[in-house]
Every structure is written in structure tokens, then in C-alpha cells.
C-alpha positions as CSV (number, residue, x, y, z in Angstrom):
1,X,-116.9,-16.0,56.2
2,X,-113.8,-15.2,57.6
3,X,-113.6,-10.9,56.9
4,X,-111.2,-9.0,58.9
5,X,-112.5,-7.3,61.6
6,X,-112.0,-3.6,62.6
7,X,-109.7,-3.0,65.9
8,X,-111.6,-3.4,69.2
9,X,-112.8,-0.6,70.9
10,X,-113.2,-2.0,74.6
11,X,-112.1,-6.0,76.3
12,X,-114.2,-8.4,76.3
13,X,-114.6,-8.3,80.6
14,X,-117.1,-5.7,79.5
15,X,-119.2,-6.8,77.5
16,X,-121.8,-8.1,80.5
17,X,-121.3,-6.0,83.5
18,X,-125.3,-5.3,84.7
19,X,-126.2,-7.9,87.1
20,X,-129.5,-8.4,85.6
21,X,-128.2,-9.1,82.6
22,X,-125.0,-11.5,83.5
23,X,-128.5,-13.1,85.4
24,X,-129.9,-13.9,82.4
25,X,-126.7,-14.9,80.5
26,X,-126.0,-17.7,83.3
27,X,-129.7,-18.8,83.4
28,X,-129.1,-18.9,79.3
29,X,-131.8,-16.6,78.5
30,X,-129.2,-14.0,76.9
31,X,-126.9,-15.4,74.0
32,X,-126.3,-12.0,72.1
33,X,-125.1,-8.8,73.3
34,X,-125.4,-5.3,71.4
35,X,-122.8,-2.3,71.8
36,X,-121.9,0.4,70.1
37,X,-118.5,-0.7,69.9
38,X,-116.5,-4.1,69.3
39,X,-115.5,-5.9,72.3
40,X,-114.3,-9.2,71.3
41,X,-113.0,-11.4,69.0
42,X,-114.3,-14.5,67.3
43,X,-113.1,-17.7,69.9
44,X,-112.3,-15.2,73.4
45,X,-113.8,-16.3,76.1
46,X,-115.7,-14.2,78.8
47,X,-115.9,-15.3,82.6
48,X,-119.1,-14.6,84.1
49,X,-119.0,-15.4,87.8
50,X,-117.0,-18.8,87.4
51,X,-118.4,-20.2,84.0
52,X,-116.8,-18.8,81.0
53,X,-118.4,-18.1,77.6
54,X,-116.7,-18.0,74.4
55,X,-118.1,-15.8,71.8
56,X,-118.5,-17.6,68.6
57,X,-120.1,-14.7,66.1
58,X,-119.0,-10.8,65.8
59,X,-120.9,-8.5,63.3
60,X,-122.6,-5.3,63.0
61,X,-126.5,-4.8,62.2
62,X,-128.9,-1.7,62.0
63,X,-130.8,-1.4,64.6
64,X,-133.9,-1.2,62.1
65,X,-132.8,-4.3,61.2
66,X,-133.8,-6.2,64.8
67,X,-135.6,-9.1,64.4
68,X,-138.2,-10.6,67.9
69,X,-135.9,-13.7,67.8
70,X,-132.4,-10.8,67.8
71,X,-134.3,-9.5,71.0
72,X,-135.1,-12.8,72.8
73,X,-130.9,-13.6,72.4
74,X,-130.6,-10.3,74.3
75,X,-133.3,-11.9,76.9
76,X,-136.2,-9.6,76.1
77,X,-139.1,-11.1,74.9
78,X,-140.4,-7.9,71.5
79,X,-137.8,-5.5,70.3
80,X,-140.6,-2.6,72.0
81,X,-139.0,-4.7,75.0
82,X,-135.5,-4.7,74.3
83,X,-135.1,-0.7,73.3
84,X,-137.0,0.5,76.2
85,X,-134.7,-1.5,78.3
86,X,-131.4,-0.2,76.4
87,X,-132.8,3.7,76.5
88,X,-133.5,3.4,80.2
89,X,-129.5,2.5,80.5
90,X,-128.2,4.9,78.2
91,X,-130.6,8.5,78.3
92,X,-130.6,10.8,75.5
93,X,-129.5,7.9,73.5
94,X,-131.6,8.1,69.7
95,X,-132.6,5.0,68.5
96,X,-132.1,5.3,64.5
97,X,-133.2,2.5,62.3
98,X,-130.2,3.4,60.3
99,X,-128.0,3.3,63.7
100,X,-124.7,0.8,63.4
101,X,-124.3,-1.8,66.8
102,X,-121.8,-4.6,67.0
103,X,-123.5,-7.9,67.7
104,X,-121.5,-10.4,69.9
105,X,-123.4,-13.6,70.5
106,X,-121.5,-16.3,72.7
107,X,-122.5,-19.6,74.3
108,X,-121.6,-21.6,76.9
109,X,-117.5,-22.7,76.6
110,X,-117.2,-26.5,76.1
């Protein structure tokens, strides 16, 4: 499974910015992060406050497509969960089944 992905459209420094959510990243309740764009590469390696984090999968999903164990690796506990919690960050935002995000999910570096 080695396709050739697209040309990133951000760095991988932000990827996790909120505090809750680099929070739940360093207590290892987050493992996946959604954007609209790609932020990193297979193997780089994010530093949240001293502990870095290497992102081991990149590929895009439908939002329709969401699955309760896809929203517990974004540290919400029902999808209901996880989109209220993206909508109240980004307002005005639709959320379309048919709808394109870029899943990073990353662990802990060795």
C-alpha cells in the first residue's frame, strides 16, 4: 500500500494546536486527527510539548463514512460527539456525508 500521495497543503506543527486536544493526544486518548487538508507525511514526526509523535497512516475518508471507533481515535466517545465538537470550531462549516477529510493517525515515536 504504498500510493503516492497528493502535495501537502499545511506542516505537520499544525496538525494539533487546541490545547484540549494536544491534552488528549499526550494522555493517549487521541490517535487520529481529521483536516480538510494533508498535513503530513507517512514516518514525520510531530512534537507535542516535549514528546514527539510520528504519524504512521495518511488517507482520506467521507465523512459519512465515520465509524464510533474513527471518533474515539479523535478522543470523542459517538461521532454525534465528535461533529458537534468540530462545528463548534469551525461555524458555518456543512457536514456532508459525501464530504472528503484527510485522516492522519500517529502514535507515540519509539
Amino acid at each position: 500500500m504504498n500510493e503516492t500521495l497528493p502535495p501537502k497543503t499545511c506542516t505537520i506543527d499544525r496538525l494539533v494546536t487546541k490545547e484540549a486536544e494536544v491534552s488528549k493526544v499526550l494522555a493517549g486518548q487521541k490517535t487520529a486527527c481529521r483536516r480538510n487538508g494533508r498535513y503530513a507525511d507517512i514516518g514525520e514526526t510531530m512534537d507535542l510539548e516535549g514528546t514527539a509523535f510520528t504519524v504512521i497512516k495518511v488517507y482520506q475518508q467521507s465523512l459519512g463514512d465515520l465509524t464510533v471507533e474513527d471518533a474515539k481515535a479523535e478522543g470523542h466517545t459517538t461521532i454525534d460527539e465528535y461533529r458537534d465538537s468540530i462545528l463548534s470550531i469551525h461555524p458555518g462549516m456543512p457536514w456532508l456525508p459525501q464530504m472528503k477529510v484527510w485522516v492522519h493517525e500517529f502514535q507515540k515515536a519509539e
